[in-house]
RONUTI-223795 format. One record per residue (C-alpha): residue number from 1; z, y, x. Coordinates in Angstrom, 3 decimals, always signed. Each point is the difference from the previous one (the first is absolute). Layout:
   seq         c3         c2         c1
   NUM          Z          Y          X
...
***
This chain:
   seq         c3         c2         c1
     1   +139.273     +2.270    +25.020
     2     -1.268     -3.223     +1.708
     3     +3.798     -1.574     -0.413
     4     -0.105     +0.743     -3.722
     5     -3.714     -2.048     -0.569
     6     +1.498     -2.598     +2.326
     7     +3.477     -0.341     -2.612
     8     -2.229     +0.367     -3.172
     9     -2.172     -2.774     +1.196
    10     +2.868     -1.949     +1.020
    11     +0.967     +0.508     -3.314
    12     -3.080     -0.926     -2.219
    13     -0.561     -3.042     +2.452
    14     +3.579     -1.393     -0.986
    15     -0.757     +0.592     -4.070
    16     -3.324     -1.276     +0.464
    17     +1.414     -3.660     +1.971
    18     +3.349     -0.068     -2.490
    19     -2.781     +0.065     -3.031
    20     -1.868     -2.731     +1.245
    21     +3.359     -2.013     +1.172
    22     +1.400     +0.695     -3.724
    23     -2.975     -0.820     -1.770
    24     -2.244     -2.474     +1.669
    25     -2.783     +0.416     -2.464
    26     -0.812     +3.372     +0.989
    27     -1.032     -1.126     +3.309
    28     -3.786     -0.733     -0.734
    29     -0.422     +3.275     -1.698
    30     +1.767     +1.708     +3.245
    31     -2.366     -2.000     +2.386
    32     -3.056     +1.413     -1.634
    33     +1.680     +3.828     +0.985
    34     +1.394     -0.272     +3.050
    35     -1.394     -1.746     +3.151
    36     +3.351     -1.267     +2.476
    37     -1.686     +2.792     +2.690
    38     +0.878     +2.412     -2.304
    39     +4.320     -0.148     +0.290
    40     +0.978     +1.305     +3.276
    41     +4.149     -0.932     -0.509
    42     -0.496     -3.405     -1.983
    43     -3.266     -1.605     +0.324
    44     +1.716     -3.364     +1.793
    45     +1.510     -0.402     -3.210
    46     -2.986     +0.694     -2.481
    47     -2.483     -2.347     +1.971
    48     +3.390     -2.691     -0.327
    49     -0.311     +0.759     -3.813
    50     -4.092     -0.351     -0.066
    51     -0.032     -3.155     +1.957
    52     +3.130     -1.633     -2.463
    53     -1.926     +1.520     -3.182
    54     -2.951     -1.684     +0.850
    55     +0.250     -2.873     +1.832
    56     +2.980     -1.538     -1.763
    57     +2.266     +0.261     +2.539
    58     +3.935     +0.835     -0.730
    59     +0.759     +3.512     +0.312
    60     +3.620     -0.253     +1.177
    61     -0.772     -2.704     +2.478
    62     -3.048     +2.374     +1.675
    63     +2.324     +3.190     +0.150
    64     +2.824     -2.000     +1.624
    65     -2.234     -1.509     +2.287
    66     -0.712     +2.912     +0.733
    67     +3.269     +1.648     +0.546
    68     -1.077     +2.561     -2.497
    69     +3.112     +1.236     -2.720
    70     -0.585     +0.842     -3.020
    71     +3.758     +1.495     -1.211
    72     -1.140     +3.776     +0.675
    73     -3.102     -0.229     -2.269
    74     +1.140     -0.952     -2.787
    75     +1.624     +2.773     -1.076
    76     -0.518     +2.073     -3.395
    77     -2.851     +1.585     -0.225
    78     -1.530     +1.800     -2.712
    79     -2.312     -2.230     -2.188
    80     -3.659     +0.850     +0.405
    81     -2.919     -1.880     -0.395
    82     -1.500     -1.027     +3.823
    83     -3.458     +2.029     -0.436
    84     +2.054     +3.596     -0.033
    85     +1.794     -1.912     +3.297
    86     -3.082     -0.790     +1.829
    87     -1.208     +3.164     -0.792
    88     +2.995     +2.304     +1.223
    89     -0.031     -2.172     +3.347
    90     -3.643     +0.384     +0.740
    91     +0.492     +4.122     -0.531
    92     +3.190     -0.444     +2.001
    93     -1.569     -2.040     +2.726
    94     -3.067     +2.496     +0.200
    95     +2.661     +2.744     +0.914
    96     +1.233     -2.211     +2.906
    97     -3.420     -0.608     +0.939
    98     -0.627     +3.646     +0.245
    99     +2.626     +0.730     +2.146
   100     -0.946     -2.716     +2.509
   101     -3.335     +0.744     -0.145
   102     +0.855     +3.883     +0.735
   103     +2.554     -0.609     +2.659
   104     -2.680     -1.791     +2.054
   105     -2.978     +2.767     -0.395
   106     +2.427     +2.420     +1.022
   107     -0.007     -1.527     +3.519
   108     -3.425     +0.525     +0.463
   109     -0.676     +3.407     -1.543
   110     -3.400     +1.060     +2.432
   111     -0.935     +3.237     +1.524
   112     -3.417     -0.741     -1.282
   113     -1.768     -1.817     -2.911
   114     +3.020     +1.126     -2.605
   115     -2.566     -0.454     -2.793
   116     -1.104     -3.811     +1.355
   117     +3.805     -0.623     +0.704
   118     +0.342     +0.868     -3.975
   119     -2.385     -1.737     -1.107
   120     +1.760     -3.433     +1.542
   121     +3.266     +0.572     -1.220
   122     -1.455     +0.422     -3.860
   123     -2.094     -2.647     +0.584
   124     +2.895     -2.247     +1.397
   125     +2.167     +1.443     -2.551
   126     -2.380     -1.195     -2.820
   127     -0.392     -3.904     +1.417
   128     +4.164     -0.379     +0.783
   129     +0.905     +1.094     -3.501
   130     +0.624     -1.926     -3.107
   131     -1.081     +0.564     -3.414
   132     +1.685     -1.876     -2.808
   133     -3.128     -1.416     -0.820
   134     -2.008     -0.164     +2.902
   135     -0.572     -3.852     +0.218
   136     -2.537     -1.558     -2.409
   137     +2.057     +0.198     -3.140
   138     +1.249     -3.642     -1.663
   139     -0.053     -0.524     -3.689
   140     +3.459     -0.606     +0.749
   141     +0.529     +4.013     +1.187
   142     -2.808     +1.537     -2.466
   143     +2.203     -2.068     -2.227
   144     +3.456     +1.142     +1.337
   145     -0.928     +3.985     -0.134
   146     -1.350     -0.302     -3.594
   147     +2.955     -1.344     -1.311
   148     +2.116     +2.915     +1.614
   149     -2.877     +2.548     -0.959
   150     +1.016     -1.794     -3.874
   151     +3.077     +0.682     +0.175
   152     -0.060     +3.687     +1.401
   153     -2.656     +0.719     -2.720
   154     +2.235     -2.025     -2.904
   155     +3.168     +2.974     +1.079
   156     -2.822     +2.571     -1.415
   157     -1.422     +1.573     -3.400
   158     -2.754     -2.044     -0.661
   159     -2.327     +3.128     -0.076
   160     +0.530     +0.470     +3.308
   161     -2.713     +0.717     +2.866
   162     +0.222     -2.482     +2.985
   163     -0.820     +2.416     +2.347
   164     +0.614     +4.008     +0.338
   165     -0.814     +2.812     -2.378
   166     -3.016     +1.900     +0.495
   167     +1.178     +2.867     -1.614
   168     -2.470     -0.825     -3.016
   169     +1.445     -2.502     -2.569
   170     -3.070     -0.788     -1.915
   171     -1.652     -1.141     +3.214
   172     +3.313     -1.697     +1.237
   173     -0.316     -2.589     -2.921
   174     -3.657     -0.777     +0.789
   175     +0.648     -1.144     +3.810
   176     +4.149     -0.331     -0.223
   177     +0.605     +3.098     +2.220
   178     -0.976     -0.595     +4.196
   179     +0.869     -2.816     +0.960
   180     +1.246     -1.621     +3.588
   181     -2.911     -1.330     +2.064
   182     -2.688     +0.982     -2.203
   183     -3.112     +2.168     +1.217
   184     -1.185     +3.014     -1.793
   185     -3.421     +1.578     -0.372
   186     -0.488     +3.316     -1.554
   187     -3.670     +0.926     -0.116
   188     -2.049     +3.054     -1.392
   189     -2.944     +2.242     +1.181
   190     +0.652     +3.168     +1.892
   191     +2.325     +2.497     -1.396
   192     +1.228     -2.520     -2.620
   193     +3.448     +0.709     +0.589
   194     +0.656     -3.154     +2.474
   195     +2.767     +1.690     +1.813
   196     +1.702     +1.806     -2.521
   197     +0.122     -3.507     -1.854
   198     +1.792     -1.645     +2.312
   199     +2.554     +2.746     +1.029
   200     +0.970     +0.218     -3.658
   201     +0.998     -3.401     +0.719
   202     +1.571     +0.726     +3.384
   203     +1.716     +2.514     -2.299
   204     +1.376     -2.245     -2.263
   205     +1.581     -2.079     +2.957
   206     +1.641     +2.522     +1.077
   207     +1.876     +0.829     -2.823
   208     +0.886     -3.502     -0.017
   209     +1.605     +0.952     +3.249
   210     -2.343     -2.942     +1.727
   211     -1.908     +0.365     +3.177
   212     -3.487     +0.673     +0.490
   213     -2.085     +0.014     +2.521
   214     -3.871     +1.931     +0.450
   215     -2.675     -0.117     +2.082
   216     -2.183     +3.127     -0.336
   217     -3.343     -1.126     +2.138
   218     -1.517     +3.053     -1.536
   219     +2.524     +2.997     -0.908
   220     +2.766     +0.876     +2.434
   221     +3.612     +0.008     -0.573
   222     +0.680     +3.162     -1.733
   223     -3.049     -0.188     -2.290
   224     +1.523     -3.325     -1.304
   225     +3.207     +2.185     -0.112
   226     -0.982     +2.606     -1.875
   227     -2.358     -2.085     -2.556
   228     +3.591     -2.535     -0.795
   229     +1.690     +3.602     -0.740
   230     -2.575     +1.551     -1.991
   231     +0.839     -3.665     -2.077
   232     +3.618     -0.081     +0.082
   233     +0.534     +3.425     -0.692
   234     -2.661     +0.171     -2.470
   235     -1.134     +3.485     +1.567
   236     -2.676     +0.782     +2.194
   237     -0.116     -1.886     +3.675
   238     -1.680     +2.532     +1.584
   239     +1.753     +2.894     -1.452
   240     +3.466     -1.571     +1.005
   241     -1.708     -0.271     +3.663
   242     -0.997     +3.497     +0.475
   243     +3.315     +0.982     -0.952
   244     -0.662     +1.031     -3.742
   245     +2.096     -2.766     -1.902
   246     +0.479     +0.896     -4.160
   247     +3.696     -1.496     +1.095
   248     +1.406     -0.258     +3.508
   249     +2.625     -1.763     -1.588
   250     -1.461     -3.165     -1.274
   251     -2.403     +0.225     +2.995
   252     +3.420     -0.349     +2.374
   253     +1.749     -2.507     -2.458
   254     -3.263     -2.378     +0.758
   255     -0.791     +0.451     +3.438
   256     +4.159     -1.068     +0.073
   257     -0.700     -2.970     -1.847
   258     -3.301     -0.800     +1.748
   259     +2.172     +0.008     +3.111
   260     +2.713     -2.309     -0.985
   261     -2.600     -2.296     -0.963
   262     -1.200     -0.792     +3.018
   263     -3.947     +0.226     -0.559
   264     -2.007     -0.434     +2.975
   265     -3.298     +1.622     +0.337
   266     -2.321     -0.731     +2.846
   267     -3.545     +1.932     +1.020
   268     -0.515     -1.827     +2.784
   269     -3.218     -2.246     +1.826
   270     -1.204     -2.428     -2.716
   271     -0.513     -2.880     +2.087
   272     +1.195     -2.971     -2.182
   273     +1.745     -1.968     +3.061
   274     +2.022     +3.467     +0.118
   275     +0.547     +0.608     -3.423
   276     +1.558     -3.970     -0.163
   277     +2.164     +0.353     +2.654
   278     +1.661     +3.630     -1.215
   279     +0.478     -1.817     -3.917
   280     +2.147     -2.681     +2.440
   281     +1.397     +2.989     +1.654
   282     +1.400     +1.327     -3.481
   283     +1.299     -3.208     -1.370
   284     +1.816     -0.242     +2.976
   285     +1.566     +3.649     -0.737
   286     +0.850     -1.216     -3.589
   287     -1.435     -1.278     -1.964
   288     -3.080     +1.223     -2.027
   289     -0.777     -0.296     -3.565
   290     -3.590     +1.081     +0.259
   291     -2.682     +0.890     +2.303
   292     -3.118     +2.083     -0.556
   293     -3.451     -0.341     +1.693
   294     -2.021     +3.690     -1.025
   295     -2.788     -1.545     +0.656
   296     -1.762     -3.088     +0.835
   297     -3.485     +1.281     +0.826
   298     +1.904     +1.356     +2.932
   299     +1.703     -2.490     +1.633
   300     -1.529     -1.474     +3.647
   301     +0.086     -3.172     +1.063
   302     -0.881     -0.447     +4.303
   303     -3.073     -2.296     +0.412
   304     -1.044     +0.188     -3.550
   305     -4.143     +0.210     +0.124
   306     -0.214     +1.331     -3.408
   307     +1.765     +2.146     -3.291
   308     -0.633     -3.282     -2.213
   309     +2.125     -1.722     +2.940
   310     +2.658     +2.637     +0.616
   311     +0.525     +0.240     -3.413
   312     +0.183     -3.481     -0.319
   313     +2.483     -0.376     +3.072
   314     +2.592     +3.057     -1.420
   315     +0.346     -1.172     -3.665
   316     +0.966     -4.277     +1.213
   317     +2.104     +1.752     +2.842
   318     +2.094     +2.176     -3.089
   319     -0.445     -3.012     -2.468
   320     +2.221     -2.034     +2.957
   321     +2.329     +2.447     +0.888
   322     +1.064     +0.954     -3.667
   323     +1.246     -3.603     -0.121
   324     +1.262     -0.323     +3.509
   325     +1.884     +3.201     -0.297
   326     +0.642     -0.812     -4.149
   327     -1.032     +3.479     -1.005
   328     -2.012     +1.308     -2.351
   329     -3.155     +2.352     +1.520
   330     -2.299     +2.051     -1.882
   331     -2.930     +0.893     +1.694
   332     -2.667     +2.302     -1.033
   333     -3.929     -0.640     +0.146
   334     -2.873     +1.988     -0.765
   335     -2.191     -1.942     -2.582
   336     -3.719     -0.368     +0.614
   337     -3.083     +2.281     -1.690
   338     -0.897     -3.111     -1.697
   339     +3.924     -0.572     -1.342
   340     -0.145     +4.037     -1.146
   341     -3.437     -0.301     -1.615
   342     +1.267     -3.156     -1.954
   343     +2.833     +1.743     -1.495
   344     +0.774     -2.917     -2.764
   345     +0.003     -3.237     +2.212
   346     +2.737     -1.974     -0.240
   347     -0.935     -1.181     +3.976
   348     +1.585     +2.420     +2.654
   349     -2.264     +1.783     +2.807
   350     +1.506     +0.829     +2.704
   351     -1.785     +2.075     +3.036
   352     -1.328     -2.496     +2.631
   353     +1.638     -3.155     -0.333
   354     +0.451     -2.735     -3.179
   355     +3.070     -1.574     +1.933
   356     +1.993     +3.031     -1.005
   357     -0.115     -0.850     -3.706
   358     +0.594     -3.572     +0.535
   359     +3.042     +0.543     +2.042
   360     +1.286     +2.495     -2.402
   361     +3.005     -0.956     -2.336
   362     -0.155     +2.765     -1.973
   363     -3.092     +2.119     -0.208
   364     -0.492     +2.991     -2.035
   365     -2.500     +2.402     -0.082
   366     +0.312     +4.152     -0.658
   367     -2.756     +1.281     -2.014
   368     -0.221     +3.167     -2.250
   369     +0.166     -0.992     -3.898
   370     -1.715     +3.389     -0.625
   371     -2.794     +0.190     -2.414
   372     -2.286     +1.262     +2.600
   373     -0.179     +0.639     +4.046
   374     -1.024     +3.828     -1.428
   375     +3.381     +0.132     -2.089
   376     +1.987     -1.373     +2.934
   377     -1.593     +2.348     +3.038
   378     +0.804     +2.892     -2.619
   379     +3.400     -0.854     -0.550
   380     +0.206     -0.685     +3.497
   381     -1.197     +3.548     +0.895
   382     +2.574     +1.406     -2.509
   383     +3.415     -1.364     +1.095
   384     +0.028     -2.140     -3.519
   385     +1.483     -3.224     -0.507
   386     -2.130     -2.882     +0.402
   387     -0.381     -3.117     -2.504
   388     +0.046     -3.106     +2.825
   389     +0.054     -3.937     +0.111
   390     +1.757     -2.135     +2.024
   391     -1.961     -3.528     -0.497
   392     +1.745     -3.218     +1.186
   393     -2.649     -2.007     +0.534
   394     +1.754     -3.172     +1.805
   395     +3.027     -1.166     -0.242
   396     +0.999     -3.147     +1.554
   397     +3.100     -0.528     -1.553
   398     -0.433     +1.576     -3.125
   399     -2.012     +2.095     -2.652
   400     -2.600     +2.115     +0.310
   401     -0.795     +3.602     -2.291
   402     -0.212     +3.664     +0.365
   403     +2.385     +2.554     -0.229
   404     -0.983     +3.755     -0.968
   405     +1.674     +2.844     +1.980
   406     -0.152     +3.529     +0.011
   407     -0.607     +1.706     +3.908
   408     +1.148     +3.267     +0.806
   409     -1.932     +0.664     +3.360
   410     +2.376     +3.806     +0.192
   411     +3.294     -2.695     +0.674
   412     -1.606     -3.366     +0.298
   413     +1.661     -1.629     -2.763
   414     -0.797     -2.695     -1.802
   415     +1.320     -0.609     -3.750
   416     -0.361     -2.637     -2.282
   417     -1.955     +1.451     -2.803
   418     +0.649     -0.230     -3.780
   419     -2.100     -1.555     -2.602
   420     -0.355     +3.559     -1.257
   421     -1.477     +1.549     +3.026
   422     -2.405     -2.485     +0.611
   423     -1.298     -0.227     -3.796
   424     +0.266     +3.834     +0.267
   425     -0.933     +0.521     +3.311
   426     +2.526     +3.072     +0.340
   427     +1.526     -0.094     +3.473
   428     +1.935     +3.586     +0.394
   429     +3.436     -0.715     +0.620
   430     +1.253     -2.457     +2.131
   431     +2.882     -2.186     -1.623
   432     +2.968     -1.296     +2.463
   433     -0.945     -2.827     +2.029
   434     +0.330     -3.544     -1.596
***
């Protein structure tokens, strides 16, 4: 495998120099992308192309000089703009990274300290690699990416979302689906449906054959298994576990497509440094479309003298690595008596730290839309269908509003309710999901 990284990067290092030889005005944008440490094959001849570029010096001259040719780079190559280059050969160059960083930890593989001797290689795995945009970005590359980001969104429908479907249209068009790099919050007081909420949506990724990846700090494995059944099946999770399924069928039919997507589900230790370094883990597997943090309130954090300060800690730690690792996370929070009590504030609570709402993207809070706690424990107690509001309350790139559902706690589904049912307040039948 090493010898095919080593020909692809051979490869994108030649397009990348015949671009800048063929069209000398790319190479400011290029220098802004890639540093001359990053080419392994053909950095003599990129730092001869900086140093010409910029200090008005004649490029053929330097590269004779040099004894460097230039006849087997400029061949055809397909046209593309030098971002998606620089891009390809830092993801390229990563992979070659990998495998020299590997080959050397496997000559020193202890008897003792495995965990310690892990620990280094993430950590030195995490300083030697490249992200596309890990310098401090130049107006020239903020400017360079939105132009291709134009031109990507110009090839679509104008109506549609910038980032992935949450299963739920009406809420889709509020916050333009879940989008790369931003940070989730989904807050409500006990029993508000939190985790159901969020597996809908883990739900919905699925079928869009994406993959997903949860952190249960609270539930283990199989209860998260069971609950995402109970939704996709639209039959009851705990039925289907004790062996009771309405249809075995569409029970196996999901569990086969649950597989093939490749969902990860973790019920592990919920020390944050941990929890970091297995989200690097996964992207490293392939890579992930979203994580899930269920919940917050019980992440750790070593040294931390306080909740306010753990909490504080965990949420900045997951703000940075949803844009070091350019994935969307959702991560669920209890909200505070205060927050419950105050049902109608337009300011979200959330349970033992205000840095959690300010680091949010996206925060919405779960809250029944029942006339009454009475009416809701009753319904509750009966199996019924429950009338339910998922408030955005921030969005930082967008609008804000509520959207009525309709909770069936039997399944765990959530539906989109009708004008009808909410003026009516008739909740019987569950429609198909939307």
């Amino acid at each position: 495998m090493i010898n095919n990284i080593q020909e692809k990067l051979k490869i994108l290092e030649r397009e990348f120099i015949s671009r800048l030889l063929n069209e000398p005005e790319e190479v400011k944008t290029a220098s802004f992308l890639i540093k001359p440490d990053e080419l392994y094959y053909y950095r003599n001849y990129y730092e001869v192309i900086l140093d010409s570029h910029f200090n008005d010096k004649n490029l053929d001259r330097e590269l004779s000089t040099r004894k460097l040719k230039i006849a087997e780079l400029l061949a055809e190559y397909p046209i593309r703009k030098t971002p998606s280059i620089a891009k390809e050969l830092k993801e390229i160059g990563n992979s070659h990274r990998v495998f020299a960083i590997l080959e050397n930890y496997l000559h020193k593989v202890p008897f003792q300290g495995v965990f310690e001797y892990i620990s280094k290689l993430q950590k030195d795995l995490l300083s030697n690699l490249k992200r596309f945009d890990e310098d401090k970005d130049s107006i020239q590359q903020i400017i360079a990416e939105f132009r291709e980001k134009q031109d990507f969104y110009r090839t679509k429908p104008k109506d549609q979302i910038i980032g992935l479907s949450t299963g739920f249209n009406k809420l889709d068009n509020i916050i333009d689906g879940l989008r790369p790099e931003h940070l989730w919050v989904i807050g409500g007081y006990t029993n508000m449906g939190k985790t159901s909420a969020v597996l809908n949506i883990v739900s919905s990724l699925i079928e869009q054959e994406k993959k997903a990846v949860y952190y249960s700090l609270e539930m283990g494995k199989i209860d998260i298994l069971q609950r995402l059944l109970g939704i996709m099946t639209s039959q009851n999770g705990l039925s289907i576990l004790k062996g009771y399924a309405e249809d075995e069928a569409v029970v196996d039919k999901v569990l086969d497509q649950i597989t093939k997507s490749d969902l990860s589900i973790h019920s592990f230790n919920s020390n944050i440094n941990d929890l970091i370094a297995s989200m690097f883990e996964e992207t490293l597997k392939k890579p992930v479309d979203l994580f899930v943090v269920d919940f917050i309130q019980l992440v750790t954090v070593e040294g931390a003298r306080s909740e306010y300060e753990t909490l504080t800690t965990a949420i900045l730690e997951l703000q940075k690595a949803a844009k070091r690792f350019k994935v969307p996370i959702i991560v669920l929070s209890q909200i505070s008596n205060d927050g419950a009590r105050n049902n109608d504030s337009p300011v979200m609570s959330f349970k033992g730290s205000g840095s959690i709402a300010s680091a949010a993207d996206l925060a919405i809070e779960i809250k029944s839309g029942e006339e009454s706690t009475e009416t809701l424990k009753r319904k509750l107690n009966n199996n019924e269908s429950i009338f339910m509001k998922w408030d955005v309350k921030k969005n930082r790139h967008g609008k804000v509003g509520t959207i009525e559902m309709i909770f069936n706690g039997q399944t765990g589904r959530f539906i989109l309710a009708n004008e009808n049912q909410i003026n009516q307040h008739t909740f019987g039948d569950f429609a198909d999901k939307q």
